[in-house]
N, C-alpha and C positions, 0 to 999 in steps of 0.2 A: 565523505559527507561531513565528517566532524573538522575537517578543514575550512569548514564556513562556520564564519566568527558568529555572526547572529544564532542560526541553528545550534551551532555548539552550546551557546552560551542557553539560549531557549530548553535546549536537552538537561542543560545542568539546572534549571529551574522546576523540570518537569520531574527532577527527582528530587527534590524538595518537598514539592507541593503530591507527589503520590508517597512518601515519606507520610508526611501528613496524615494522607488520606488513611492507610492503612493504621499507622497510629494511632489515630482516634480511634479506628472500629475497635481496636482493644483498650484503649485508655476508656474510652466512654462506655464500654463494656462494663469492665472493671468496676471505673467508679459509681457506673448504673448499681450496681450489686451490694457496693457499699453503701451505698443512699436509700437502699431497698430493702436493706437486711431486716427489717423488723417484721415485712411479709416475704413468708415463705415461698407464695403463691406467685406475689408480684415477680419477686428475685427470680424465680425462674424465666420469667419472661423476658427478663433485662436484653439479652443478645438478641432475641424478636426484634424489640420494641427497637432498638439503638437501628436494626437494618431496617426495620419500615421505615424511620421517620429520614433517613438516606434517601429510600425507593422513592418517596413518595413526592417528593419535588422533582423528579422528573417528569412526573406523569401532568405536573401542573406549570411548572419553570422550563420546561428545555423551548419549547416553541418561542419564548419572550429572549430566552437568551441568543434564539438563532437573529432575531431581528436586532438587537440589541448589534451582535457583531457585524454585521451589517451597514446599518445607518452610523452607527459611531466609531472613534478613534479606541481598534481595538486594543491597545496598550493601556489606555485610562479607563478599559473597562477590566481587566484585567487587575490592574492594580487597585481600584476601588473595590471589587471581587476578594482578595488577600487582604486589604485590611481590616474587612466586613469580619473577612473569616476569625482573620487573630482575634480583635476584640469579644466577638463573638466566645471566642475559647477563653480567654483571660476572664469572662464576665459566668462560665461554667464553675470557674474555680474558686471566685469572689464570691455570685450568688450561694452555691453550694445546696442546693435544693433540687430534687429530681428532676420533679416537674419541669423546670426552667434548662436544666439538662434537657429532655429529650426536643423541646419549644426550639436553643440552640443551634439542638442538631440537626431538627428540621430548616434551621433557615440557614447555618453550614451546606449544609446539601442545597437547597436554593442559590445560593453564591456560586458552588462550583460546577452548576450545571449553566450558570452563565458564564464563568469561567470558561469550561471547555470547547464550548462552539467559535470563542476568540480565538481562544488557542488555534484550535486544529484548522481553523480555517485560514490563520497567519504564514502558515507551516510551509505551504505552496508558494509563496513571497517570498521567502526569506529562500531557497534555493536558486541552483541556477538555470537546472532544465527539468521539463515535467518527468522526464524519466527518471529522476532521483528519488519524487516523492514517494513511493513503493520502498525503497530503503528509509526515508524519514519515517514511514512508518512503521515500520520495522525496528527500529531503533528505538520510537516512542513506548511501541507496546513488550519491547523486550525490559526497557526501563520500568514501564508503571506493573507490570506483574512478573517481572523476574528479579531486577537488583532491586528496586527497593521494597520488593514484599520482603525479603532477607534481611535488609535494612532495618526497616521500621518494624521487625521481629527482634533483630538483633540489640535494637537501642530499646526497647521496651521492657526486655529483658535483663537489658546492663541496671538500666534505670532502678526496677524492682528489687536486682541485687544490690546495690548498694546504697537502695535509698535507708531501710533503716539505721546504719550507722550516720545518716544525717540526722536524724531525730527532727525530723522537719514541723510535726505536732504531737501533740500526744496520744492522737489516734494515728498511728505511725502509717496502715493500711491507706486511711484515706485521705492524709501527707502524702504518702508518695502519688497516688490516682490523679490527685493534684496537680502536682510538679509534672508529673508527665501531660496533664492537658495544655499546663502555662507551656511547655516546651516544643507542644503542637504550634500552639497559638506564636511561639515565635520563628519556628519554620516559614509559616507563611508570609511574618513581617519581614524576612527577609527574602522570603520570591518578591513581593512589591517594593521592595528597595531593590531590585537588580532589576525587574522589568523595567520599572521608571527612568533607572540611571543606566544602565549599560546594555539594552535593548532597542534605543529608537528606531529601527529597522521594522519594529512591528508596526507602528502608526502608516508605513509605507500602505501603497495601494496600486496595483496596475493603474492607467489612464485612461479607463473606456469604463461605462458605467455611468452610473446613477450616482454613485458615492463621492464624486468630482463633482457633481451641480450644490449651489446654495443651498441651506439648509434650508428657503424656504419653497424653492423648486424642487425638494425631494416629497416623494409621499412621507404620507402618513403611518405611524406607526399599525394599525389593522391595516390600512393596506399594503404593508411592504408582508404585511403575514399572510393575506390573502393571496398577494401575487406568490409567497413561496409557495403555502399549497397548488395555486394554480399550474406552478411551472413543473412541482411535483410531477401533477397529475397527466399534463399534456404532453412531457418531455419522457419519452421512450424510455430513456437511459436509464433515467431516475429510475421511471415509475416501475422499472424489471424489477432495479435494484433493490426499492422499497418492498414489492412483493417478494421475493426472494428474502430479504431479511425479516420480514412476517413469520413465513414458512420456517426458514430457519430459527427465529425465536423461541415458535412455539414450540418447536422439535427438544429446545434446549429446556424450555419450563417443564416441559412433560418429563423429562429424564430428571431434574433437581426436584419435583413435586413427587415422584418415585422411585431416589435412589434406593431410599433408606429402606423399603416394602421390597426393592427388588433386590438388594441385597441376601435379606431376608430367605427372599423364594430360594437362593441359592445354595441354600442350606448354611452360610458361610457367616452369619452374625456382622460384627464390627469391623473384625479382619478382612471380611469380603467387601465392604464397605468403603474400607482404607483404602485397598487395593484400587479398587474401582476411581476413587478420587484421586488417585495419583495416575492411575493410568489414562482417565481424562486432560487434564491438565499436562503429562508428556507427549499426550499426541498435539495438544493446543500451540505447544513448543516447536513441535517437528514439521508442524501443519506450515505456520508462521515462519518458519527459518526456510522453507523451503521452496515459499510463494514462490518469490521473485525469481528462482530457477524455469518451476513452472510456465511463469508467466513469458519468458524468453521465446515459448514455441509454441502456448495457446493465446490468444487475446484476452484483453484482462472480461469481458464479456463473456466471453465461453467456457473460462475456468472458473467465474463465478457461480454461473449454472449446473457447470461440472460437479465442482465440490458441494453443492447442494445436494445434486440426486445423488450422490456418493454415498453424503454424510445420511442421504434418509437410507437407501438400501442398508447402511453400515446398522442402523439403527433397529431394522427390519429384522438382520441377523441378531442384534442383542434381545429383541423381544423374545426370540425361538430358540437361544443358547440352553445348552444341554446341561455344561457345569459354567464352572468360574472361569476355566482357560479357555473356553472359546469365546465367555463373555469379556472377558481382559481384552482381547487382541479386539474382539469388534469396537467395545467402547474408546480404544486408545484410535480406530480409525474414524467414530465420531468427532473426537476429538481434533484430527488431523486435518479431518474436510474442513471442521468448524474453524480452525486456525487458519488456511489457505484465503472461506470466505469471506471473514469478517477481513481480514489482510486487504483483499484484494477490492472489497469493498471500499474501502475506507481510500485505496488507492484511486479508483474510477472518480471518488470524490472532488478528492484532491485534484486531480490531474484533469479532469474531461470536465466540471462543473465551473462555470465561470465565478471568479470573485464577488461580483454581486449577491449572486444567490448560496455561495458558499456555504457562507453560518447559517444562513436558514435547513436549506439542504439536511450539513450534520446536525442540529437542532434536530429535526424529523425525524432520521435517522435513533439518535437518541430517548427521545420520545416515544417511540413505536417498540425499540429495545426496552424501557421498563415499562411499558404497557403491559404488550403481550409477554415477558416475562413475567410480570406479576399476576396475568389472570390464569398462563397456565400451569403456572405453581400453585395456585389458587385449587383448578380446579381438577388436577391430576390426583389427589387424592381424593376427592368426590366421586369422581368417576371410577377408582379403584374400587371404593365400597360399594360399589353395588354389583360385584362378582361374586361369587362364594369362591374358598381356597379349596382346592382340589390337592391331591398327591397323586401324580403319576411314576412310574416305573421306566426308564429309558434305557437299554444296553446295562440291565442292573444295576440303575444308578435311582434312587427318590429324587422326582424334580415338584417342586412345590408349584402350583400353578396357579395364582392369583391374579388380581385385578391388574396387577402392572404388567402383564405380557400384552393383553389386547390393547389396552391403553400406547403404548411404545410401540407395537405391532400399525396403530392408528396413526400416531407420532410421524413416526417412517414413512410411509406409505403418502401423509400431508407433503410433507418436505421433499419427498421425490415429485409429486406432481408440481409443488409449487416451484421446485427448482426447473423445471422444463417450460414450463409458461414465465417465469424471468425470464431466459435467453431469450425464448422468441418475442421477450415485449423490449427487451433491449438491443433489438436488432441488428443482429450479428451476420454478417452477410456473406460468412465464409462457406464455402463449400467443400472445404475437408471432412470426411465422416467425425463425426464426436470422439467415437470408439477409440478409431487410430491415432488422433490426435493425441486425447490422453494417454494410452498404451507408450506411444512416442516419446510425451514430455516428459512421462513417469521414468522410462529407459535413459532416460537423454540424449535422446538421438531426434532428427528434424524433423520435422511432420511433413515434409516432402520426402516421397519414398526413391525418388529418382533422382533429379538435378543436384548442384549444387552453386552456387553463388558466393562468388571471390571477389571484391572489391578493394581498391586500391587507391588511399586516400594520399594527399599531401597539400603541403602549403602551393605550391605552382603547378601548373597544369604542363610543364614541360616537364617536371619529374613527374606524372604519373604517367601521361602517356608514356614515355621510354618503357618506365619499369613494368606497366601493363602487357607494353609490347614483349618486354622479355620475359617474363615469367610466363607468357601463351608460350613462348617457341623455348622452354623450360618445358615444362605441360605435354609441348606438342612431341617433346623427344619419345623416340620409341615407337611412332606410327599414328600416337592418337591425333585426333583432330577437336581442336578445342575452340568454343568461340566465343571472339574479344567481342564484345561489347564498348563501343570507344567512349569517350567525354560526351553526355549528350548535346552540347553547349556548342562542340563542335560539328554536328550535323546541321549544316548548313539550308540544305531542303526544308528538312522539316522548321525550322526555324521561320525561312519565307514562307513556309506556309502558314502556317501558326499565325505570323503578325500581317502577311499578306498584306504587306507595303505600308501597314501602316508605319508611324515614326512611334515607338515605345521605349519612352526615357526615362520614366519615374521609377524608382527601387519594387512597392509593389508590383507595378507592371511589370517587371524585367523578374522578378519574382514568380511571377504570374504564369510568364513563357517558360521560364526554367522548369516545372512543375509541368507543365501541359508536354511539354517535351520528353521529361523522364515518363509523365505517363504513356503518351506513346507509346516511348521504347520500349517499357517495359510489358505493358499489355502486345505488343504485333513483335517481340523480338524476345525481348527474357524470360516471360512465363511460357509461349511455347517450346520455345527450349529446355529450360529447368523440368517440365512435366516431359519432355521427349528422353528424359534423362542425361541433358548433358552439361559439362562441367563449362560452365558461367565465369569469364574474366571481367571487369567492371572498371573505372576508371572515375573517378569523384562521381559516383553513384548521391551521397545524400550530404555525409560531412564537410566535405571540403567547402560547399557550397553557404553551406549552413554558418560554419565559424567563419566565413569571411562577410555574410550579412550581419553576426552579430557583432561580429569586430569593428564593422564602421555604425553599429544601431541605428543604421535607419530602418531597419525592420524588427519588431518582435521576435524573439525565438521561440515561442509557444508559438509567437501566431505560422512562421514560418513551419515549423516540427507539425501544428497539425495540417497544413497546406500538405507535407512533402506524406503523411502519415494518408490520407487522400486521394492521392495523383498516385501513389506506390501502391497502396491497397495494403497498406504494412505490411510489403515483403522485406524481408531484413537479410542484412546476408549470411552466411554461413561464416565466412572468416573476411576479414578486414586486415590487408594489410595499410599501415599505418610508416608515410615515409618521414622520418624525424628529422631534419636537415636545420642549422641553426643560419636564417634569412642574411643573406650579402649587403649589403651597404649599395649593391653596384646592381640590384635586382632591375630588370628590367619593367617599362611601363605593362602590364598585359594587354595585348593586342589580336588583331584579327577575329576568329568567332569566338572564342573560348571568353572573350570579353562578355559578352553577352549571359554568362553565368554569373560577371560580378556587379555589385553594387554601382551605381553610376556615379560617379563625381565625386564621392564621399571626400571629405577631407582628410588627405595625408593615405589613400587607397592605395597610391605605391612607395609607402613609407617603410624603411626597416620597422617602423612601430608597430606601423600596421598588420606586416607580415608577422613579428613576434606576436603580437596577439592571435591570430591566426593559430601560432603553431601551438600556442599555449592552449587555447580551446580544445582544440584537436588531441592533446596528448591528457586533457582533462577527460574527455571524452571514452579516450580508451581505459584510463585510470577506472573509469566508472562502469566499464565492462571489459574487465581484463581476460575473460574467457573468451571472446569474440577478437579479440583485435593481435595482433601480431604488429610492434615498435619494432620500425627496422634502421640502423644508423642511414642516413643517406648523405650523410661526408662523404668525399673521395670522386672517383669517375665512373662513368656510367657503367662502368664492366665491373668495377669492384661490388655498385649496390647491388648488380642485377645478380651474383653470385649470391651477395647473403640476400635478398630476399627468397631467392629457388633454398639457398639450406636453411631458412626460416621456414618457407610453406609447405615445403617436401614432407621434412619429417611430421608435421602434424597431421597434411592427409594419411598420412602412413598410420598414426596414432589414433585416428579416427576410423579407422578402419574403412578407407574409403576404397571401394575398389575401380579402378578407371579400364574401362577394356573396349574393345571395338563395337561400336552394335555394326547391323549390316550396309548402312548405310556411310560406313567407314565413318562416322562421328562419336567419338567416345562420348559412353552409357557411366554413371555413377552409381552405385549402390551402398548406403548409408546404412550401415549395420549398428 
């Protein structure tokens, strides 16, 4: 990922500007305190006030900034955003008056909730295929709350140490509160000097859309915000998403509107406290780093709603915890679901929501997070007070029993229904039990309990049919019976049937067929096999196909990836062998049916160039899931690769603990332990 120049460079921005972020919350803390110090009463409120006037521009700015990144050139929104913000901090430190301080901060937070909807919605542009974006964000959010919370703790810190030996005024305290807001203020003047100058990739835009017509053929600002609610609301996907992140919010205000009481009940004061806030935040970590494992064997659809009822049953157990170690381990698995959903959220975003509607989308999205986070912070101690505190006796232990068990007992109990009414409104159409599925992903083992699917990419369709061929009769030593599944490019029937004489020359059209074909095969040929339990050989199954349309771009590779995502039903394979061969000079034209898999005419299609691009995709590919793919040299002759790709895939079924034995029908059965 960090091999791409723009994203790289964007990532190094993102921790600048959450640098920033974090910084202020304790610079304007701070200097709240010192601007404050004459009431005692106010000064305690200073940390309140500084995170309201944050919250509270979302609750009024994220909707204007999703349309903002939308209709306009998100780079110039961006960059006008960073120097709103600097100034904004320079004029903290110049004015020097509270009031003007928190006014500021409120319109700092307005800035960077348009800020963000640019951002996160550029994110998807700047890679190369949708299955990346699930690590981009991964890498975003290990950035804005892992390195630089550490960061902008660590320079705050520096700062305060040696600011008195500057002797910067002679109120040295609020000299230095100072100097750390000017030094906010110039973080951000430099995210808008690198956006501007070493960024133009963000101004980019797919070519389909609304955002390619005239400015004076686009709508109107209320209506480009009307139609996002609208598509919100009509669009399955979304609108699970959105309720599921409802659910999930509130589950989250209810637990931060009752740590501190439910601490308390645990007989455990501050310490229990601590704990409980570190143990949230390491499952947010584990939750988060683990998604995209997850996600390899549930759909990002299923493991959203997964991780919701999860996180509310997980929640259900900390209402009912007896002491602190069974509250620890539950709260650290609220935390874990919560990391997997907001992850995987944020992924479906990216990936499944078109550019158009993108920044509105995460705008929403945004929106609806400090809404209901702030009402059910609001109102989770409301609700506490009207319990009375009881003391009960459990296995001779005093459990205190207050307002915060029903309340979180209620929590829970939200978030598991709301998480089961997302899946079914984002329409997941898989018929694997939920159960097995997760029990599977969680093991890491396949959610198919029987088959298995072996596929076998390369740059030419003559080196994979061979090695396809040999590696079955590799398989097939010992008695079993194993079935190839050939090129489906080379089925020649189903092809006449398919186009049934018409003449199909255009790239999508031939696109078109290649896709109606594997679906085919694979619904009357692979799935009853893989479910009959037996071991699946494949032959340019998805990739090969794939990096040779994007190699000559006459077709999208999104738009392609959700074609083949479609026609396959996203079946993926279990292991991909990947043949690495560096393309001849003397490569032959492609010919006979297997043609009919490739791009028509493209310019230079039988070019060494060509081919190296080609191979180049393909070996990015496996780069980007190196647990799935098996790179095998394909130099040499046909007998030397068909050797190492059998001691390349041998020993991994073996490591997987696959076991290949007869069923009765003399066709080997697979079991994936």
């Amino acid at each position: 990922m960090l091999a791409i120049r723009p994203f790289r460079r964007l990532w190094g921005v993102t921790y600048l500007c959450s640098i920033g972020d974090w910084l202020s919350l304790l610079a304007l803390t701070g200097l709240a305190s010192k601007l404050l110090a004459s009431s005692y009463q106010w000064q305690s409120f200073s940390f309140a006030l500084v995170v309201l006037t944050q919250l509270l521009p979302g609750i009024l700015f994220a909707p204007i900034g999703g349309v903002l990144a939308d209709r306009f050139d998100r780079r110039k929104v961006m960059v006008v955003c960073d120097l709103l913000r600097c100034t904004l901090f320079l004029s903290i430190a110049i004015v020097g008056t509270a009031w003007w301080l928190f006014i500021a901060n409120f319109l700092v937070g307005s800035c960077a909730l348009l800020w963000i909807p640019a951002k996160d919605s550029s994110v998807p542009n700047l890679l190369r295929r949708p299955d990346q974006v699930e690590t981009a964000n991964q890498l975003g959010l290990v950035m804005t709350y892992g390195i630089s919370v550490v960061s902008g703790a660590g320079l705050f810190s520096v700062i305060s140490a040696v600011g008195p030996a500057l002797h910067v005024s002679t109120n040295s305290a609020l000299g230095i509160a100072n100097v750390i807001v000017v030094v906010n203020g110039l973080l951000y003047l430099s995210s808008a000097i690198l956006i501007a100058t070493r960024i133009p990739e963000l101004s980019g835009r797919p070519s389909s859309g609304h955002t390619n017509k005239p400015d004076e053929d686009r709508p109107g600002f209320f209506a480009m915000f009307r139609d996002g609610l609208r598509f919100a609301s009509v669009t399955p996907l979304v609108r699970g998403l959105m309720i599921g992140m409802i659910g999930a919010f509130a589950a989250a205000g209810a637990v931060v509107g009752t740590a501190k009481l439910y601490a308390n009940s645990l007989l455990g004061g501050d310490a229990a406290f601590g704990m409980l806030f570190v143990a949230v935040f390491v499952g947010l970590a584990t939750g988060m780093a683990t998604a995209p494992k997850l996600a390899r064997r549930l759909t990002h659809s299923r493991l959203f709603g997964v991780s919701i009822v999860v996180a509310g049953l997980s929640l259900v157990l900390v209402a009912l915890a007896p002491h602190l170690g069974v509250a620890l381990v539950a709260v650290a698995m609220v935390g874990g679901c919560a990391g997997v959903a907001f992850l995987t959220g944020m992924t479906i975003i990216g990936s499944q929501v078109e550019d158009a509607v993108r920044g509105r989308v995460l705008a929403l999205q945004q929106s609806l997070m400090k809404i209901i986070l702030f009402g059910a912070t609001t109102a989770a101690p409301l609700l506490v007070g009207v319990v009375d505190i009881r003391t009960v006796t459990v296995f001779g232990r005093h459990l205190m029993i207050d307002g915060t068990r029903p309340v979180l007992l209620g929590a829970g109990i939200l978030a598991a229904i709301v998480g089961v009414v997302a899946y079914r409104q984002m329409g997941d159409r898989s018929t694997a039990p939920i159960l097995s599925g997760l029990v599977a992903a969680i093991r890491g083992t396949s959610t198919r309990i029987s088959g298995l699917l072996i596929t076998v990419e390369g740059d030419t369709q003559a080196d994979t049919s061979a090695q396809a061929g040999r590696l079955v009769d590799a398989l097939r030593a010992g008695g079993r019976d194993v079935l190839l599944a050939s090129d489906p490019a080379l089925d020649e029937r189903r092809l006449r049937v398919l186009l049934d004489g018409a003449d199909v020359a255009g790239a999508r059209a031939r696109a078109l067929v290649a896709a109606a074909v594997r679906a085919d095969l694979v619904e009357r040929v692979v799935r009853p096999a893989l479910d009959a339990g037996t071991l699946v050989v494949m032959e340019r199954y998805v990739d090969s196909p794939l990096a040779h349309y994007s190699a000559t771009g006459s077709v999208a590779a999104s738009e392609l990836e959700g074609l083949v995502d479609w026609a396959t039903g996203r079946l993926r394979p279990d292991l991909t062998v990947l043949l690495d061969r560096a393309p001849d000079a003397a490569l032959a034209p492609p010919t006979g049916p297997c043609a009919e898999d490739l791009p028509p005419g493209g310019p230079g299609i039988n070019s060494v160039e060509h081919h190296w691009r080609v191979q180049r995709l393909l070996t990015e590919m496996a780069a980007a899931d190196p647990d799935r793919y098996l790179v095998v040299d394909a130099d040499g002759s046909e007998d030397d690769v068909a050797d190492r790709v059998s001691a390349a895939v041998l020993p991994v079924l073996a490591t997987r603990n696959v076991d290949l034995r007869l069923a009765g029908g003399g066709r080997a059965t697979v079991e994936a332990s």
